[in-house]
C-alpha positions in Angstrom: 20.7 -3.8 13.7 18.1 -1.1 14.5 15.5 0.1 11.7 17.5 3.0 11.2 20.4 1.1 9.9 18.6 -0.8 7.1 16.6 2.2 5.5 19.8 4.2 5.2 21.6 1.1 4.0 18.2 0.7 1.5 18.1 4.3 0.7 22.2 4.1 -0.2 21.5 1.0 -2.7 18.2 2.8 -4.4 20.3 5.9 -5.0 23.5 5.7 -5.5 24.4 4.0 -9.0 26.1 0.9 -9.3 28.1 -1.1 -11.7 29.3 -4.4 -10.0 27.2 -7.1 -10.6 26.8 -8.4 -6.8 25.8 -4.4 -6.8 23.2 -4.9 -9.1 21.5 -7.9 -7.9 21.5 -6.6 -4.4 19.8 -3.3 -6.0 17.1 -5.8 -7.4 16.6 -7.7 -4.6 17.2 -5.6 -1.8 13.0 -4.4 -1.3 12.4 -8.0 0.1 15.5 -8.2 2.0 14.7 -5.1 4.3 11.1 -5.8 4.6 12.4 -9.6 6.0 14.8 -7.4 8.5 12.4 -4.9 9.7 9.9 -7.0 10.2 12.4 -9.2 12.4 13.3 -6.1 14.1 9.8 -4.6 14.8 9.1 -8.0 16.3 11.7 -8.0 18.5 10.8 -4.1 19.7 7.8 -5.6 20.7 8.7 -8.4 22.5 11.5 -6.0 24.6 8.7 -3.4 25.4 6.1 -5.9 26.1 8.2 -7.3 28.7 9.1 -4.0 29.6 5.1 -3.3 30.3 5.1 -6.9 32.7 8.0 -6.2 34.7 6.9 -2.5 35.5 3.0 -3.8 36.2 4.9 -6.6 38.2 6.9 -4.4 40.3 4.3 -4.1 42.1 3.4 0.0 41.2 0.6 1.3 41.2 -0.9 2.5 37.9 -1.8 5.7 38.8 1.6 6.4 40.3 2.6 9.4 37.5 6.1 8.0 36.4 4.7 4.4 36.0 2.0 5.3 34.1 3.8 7.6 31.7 6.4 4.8 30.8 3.5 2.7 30.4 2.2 4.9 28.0 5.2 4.8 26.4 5.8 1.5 25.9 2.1 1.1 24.4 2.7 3.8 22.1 6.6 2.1 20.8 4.2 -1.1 20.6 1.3 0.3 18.2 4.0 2.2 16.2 5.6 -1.4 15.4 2.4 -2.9 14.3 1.6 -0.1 12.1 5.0 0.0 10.6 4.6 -3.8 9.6 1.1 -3.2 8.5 2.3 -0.7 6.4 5.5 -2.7 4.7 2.9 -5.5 4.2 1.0 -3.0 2.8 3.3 -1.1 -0.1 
């Protein structure tokens, strides 16, 4: 599941009220759940797009070719915006 998918299904549990008890527990104990599950899925981003990064340098491209270097670029940028999104869960 993406990131996407567990904050809305975080942000459903924090504010909507519940009544069940399975409900209430997972209200209570959700916070560490997501943290486990976007932490998994940040690490996995980063794996994909640093793979991503070897096969384009491998193909044999040259860096300064304009389309290379801009998904480069990209996939640097999708890689420091997963580090700084676990920073900041480990953080808060």
């Amino acid at each position: 599941m993406t990131s996407y998918v567990w904050l809305t299904f975080y942000y459903y549990i924090m504010i909507v009220p519940s009544q069940r008890t399975l409900f209430l527990w997972v209200k209570k104990n959700i916070k560490s759940v997501i943290y486990v599950m976007l932490f998994v899925d940040s690490f996995a981003t980063a794996h994909y797009l640093n793979k991503h990064m070897k096969s384009l340098a491998a193909s044999g491209g040259s860096l300064f070719n304009p389309r290379l270097g801009s998904q480069i670029r990209v996939t640097v940028t999708g890689i420091l915006q997963e580090v700084l999104s676990c920073l900041y869960a480990l953080w808060t």
